[in-house]
C-alpha positions in Angstrom: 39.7 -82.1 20.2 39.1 -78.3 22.2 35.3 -77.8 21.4 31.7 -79.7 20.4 31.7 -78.1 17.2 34.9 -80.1 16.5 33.0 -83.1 17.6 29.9 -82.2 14.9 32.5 -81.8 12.3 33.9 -85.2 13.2 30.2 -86.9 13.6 29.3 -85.1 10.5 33.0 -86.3 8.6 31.9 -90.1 9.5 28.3 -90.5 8.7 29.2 -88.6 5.0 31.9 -91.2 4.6 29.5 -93.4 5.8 26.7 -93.0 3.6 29.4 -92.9 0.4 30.3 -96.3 1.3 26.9 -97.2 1.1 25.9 -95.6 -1.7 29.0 -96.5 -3.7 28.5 -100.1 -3.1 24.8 -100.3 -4.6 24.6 -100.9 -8.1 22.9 -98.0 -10.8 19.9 -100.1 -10.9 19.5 -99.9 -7.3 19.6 -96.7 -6.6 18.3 -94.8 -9.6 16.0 -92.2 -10.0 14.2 -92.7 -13.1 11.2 -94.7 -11.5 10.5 -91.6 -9.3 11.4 -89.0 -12.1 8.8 -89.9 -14.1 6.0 -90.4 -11.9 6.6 -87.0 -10.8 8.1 -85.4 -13.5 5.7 -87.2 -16.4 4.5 -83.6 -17.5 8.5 -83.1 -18.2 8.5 -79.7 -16.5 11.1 -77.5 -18.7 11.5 -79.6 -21.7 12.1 -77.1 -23.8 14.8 -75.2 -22.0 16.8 -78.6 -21.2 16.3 -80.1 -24.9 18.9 -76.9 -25.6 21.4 -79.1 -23.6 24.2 -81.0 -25.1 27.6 -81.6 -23.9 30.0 -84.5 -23.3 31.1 -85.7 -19.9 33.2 -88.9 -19.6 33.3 -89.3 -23.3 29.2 -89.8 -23.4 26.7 -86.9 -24.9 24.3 -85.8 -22.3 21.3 -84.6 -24.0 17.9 -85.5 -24.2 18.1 -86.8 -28.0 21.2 -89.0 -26.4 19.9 -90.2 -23.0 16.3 -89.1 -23.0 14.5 -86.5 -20.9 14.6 -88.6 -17.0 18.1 -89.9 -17.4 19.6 -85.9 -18.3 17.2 -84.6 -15.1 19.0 -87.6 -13.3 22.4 -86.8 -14.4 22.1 -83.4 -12.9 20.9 -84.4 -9.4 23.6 -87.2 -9.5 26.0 -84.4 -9.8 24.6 -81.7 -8.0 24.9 -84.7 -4.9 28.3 -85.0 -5.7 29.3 -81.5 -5.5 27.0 -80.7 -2.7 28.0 -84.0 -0.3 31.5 -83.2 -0.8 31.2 -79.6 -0.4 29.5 -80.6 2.9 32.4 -83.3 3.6 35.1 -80.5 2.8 33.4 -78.2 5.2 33.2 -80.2 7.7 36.9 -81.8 7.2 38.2 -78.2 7.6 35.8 -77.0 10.6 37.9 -80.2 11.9 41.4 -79.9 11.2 41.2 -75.8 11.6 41.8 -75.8 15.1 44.2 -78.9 14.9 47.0 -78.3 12.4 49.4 -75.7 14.0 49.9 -73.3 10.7 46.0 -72.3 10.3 46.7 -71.7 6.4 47.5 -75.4 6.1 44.3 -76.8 7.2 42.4 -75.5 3.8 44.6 -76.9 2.3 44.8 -80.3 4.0 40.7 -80.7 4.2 41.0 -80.1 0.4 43.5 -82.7 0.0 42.2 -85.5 2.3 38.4 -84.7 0.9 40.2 -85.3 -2.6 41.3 -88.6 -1.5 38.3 -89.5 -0.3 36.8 -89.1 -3.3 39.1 -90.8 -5.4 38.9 -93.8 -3.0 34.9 -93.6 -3.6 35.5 -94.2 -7.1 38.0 -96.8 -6.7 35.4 -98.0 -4.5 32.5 -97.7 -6.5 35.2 -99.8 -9.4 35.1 -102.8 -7.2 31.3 -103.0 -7.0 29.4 -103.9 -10.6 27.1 -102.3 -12.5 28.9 -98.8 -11.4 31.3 -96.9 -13.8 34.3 -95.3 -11.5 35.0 -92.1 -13.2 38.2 -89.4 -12.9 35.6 -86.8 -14.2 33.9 -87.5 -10.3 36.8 -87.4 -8.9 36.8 -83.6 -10.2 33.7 -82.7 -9.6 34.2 -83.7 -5.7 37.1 -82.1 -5.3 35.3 -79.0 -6.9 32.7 -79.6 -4.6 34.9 -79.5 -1.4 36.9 -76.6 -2.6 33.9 -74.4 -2.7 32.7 -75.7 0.8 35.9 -74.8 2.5 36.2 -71.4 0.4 32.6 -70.9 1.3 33.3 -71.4 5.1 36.5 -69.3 5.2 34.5 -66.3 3.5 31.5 -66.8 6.2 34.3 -67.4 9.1 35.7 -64.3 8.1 32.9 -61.8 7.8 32.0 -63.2 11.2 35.0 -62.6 12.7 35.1 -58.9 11.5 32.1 -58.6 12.3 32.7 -59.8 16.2 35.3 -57.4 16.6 33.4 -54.7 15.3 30.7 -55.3 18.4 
């Protein structure tokens, strides 16, 4: 490893990989939401505008008339972690491997990949532990999540650079 931000990445890679194995191996009922949602939520801030909601995802409707108002404001900051946490885990995968792997246009690539993996092992994870529903539509949404992160950093890395050789 050349430098500490290569260690960060690395500290950062294992307590997210940490914390998934944690999370995945706790039932729904143990880690959900709901209870908090609505004793902070019982007004139901922007009912209206979310009872306009109503798609499908893993073969279930998610709408208020299907799952009721706390479990669709649930849904979406379930979600929104997924993408986020493994946006962060692909930004830090690449910040990793970008100074490691010898063609620099690989290592995108490869932090996309192995984040990808990592997600699909989360759900074959999360299949072993009951009460949890493994789904490929996660799986997705992950990998989504990390490609962004790692575009997202390759933009800001970028800019940055130009912008270093400009001073």
């Amino acid at each position: 490893m050349k430098n500490k931000a290569q260690w960060l990445s690395l500290v950062v890679i294992v307590l997210i990989i940490g914390g998934l194995f944690i999370s995945s191996s706790m039932t729904y009922h143990q880690q959900t939401s709901v209870p908090f949602l609505k004793r902070y939520l019982a007004n139901q801030p922007f009912y209206d505008s979310l009872s306009k909601i109503k798609f499908v995802y893993a073969d279930k409707e998610k709408s208020i008339a299907a799952v009721g108002y706390f479990k669709l404001v649930e849904f979406f900051i379930r979600k929104f972690a997924h993408f986020s946490i493994f946006g962060l885990l692909g930004i830090a995968t690449f910040l990793f491997l970008k100074n490691e792997v010898k063609h620099v246009a690989l290592s995108p690539w490869l932090a996309w990949f192995t984040v990808t993996g990592w997600a699909g092992f989360d759900e074959f994870h999360e299949m072993l532990t009951s009460g949890r529903t493994p789904l490929v539509q996660d799986v997705i949404l992950d990998s989504s999540g990390a490609f962004c992160g790692i575009l997202l950093t390759i933009i800001i890395l970028f800019i940055y650079s130009r912008l270093s050789k400009k001073h």
